[in-house]
N, C-alpha and C positions, 0 to 999 in steps of 0.2 A: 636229511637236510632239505629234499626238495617237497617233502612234506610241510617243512616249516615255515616255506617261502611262500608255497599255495594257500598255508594256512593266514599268513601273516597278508597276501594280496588280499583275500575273502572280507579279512575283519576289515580293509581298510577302504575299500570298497563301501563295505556296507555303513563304514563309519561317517562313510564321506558324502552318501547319499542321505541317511538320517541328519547328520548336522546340516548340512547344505543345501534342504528343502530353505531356512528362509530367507537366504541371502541370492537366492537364483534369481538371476535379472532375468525378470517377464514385462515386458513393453506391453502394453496395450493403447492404441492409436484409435482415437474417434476424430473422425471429418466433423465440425462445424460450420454451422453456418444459420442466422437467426432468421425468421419466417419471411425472409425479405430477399433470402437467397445471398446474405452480405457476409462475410465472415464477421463476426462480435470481437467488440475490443477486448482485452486482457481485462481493464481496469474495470468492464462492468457487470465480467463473471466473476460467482460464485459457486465453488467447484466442491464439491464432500464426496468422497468415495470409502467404501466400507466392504469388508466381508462376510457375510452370512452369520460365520462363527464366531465373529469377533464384532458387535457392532460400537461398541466404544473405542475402537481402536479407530480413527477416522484421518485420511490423506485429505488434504486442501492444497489449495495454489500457495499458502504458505509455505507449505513446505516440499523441500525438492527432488519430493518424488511425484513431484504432477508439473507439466511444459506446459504452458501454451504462449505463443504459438511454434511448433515443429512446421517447417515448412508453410507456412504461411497459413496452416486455417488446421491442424492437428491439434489437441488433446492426448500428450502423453502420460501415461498413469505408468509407472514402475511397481508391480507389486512387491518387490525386493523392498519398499519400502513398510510394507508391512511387516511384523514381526515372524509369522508363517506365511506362506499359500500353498496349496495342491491343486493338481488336475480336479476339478470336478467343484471345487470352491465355488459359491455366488459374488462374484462383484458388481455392488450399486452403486452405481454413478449418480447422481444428483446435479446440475450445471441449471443455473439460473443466470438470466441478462438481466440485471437489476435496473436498468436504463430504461429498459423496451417491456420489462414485466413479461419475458418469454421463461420458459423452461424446458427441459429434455434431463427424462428419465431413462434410465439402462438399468437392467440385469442381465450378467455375461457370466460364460458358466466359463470357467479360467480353465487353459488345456496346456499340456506341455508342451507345444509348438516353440518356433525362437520365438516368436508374436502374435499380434492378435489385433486386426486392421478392421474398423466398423468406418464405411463411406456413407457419405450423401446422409448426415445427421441435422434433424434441422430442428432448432429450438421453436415452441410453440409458446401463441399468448395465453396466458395465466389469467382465466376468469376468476373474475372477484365480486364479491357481494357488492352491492352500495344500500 
């Protein structure tokens, strides 16, 4: 009997780590703020987040697993809203101030921490041809 019970914890254990890699809430928090040192409005980011192995699979500020603003100038990306993630995962951030023609790029390699806190990020102008 107490074979059965050690056996019957192992499988559900292991069962509960396999299924529950893609619903694990992992936060990840980027500081904003556009080349002016201002925090940027919501309404004049454009936010695409992706990971490595999935790049069709894509988070926006449509949908809510990306905040902004947490705390007044945070960037929060939930990767739970992805269908997978793992330690070791690539996430690409993309954020553009459509207003000011600023941007700021990220690649965060995603770790089992509770979180994952990037400060003092500041979006840059966006040279263009004329």
């Amino acid at each position: 009997m107490k074979r059965l019970i050690i056996l019957l914890v192992v499988v559900l254990l292991s069962l509960s780590l396999y299924a529950g890699r893609s619903a694990t809430p992992h936060p990840v928090y980027i500081e904003l703020h556009d080349s002016e040192g201002m925090v940027p409005a919501k309404e004049d980011l454009e936010v695409k987040c992706w990971l490595d192995h999935k790049p069709e699979e894509i988070l926006d500020l449509a949908n809510s697993n990306l905040i902004f603003p947490i705390k007044d100038v945070f960037l929060q990306i939930q990767c739970s809203g992805f269908s997978s993630w793992s330690a070791g995962d690539i996430l690409h951030v993309e954020i553009m101030n459509t207003k000011k023609q600023e941007a700021l790029m990220m690649a965060i390699e995603l770790d089992f921490d509770n979180f994952q806190i990037y400060f003092d990020n500041h979006l840059q102008k966006v040279e263009t041809e004329e």
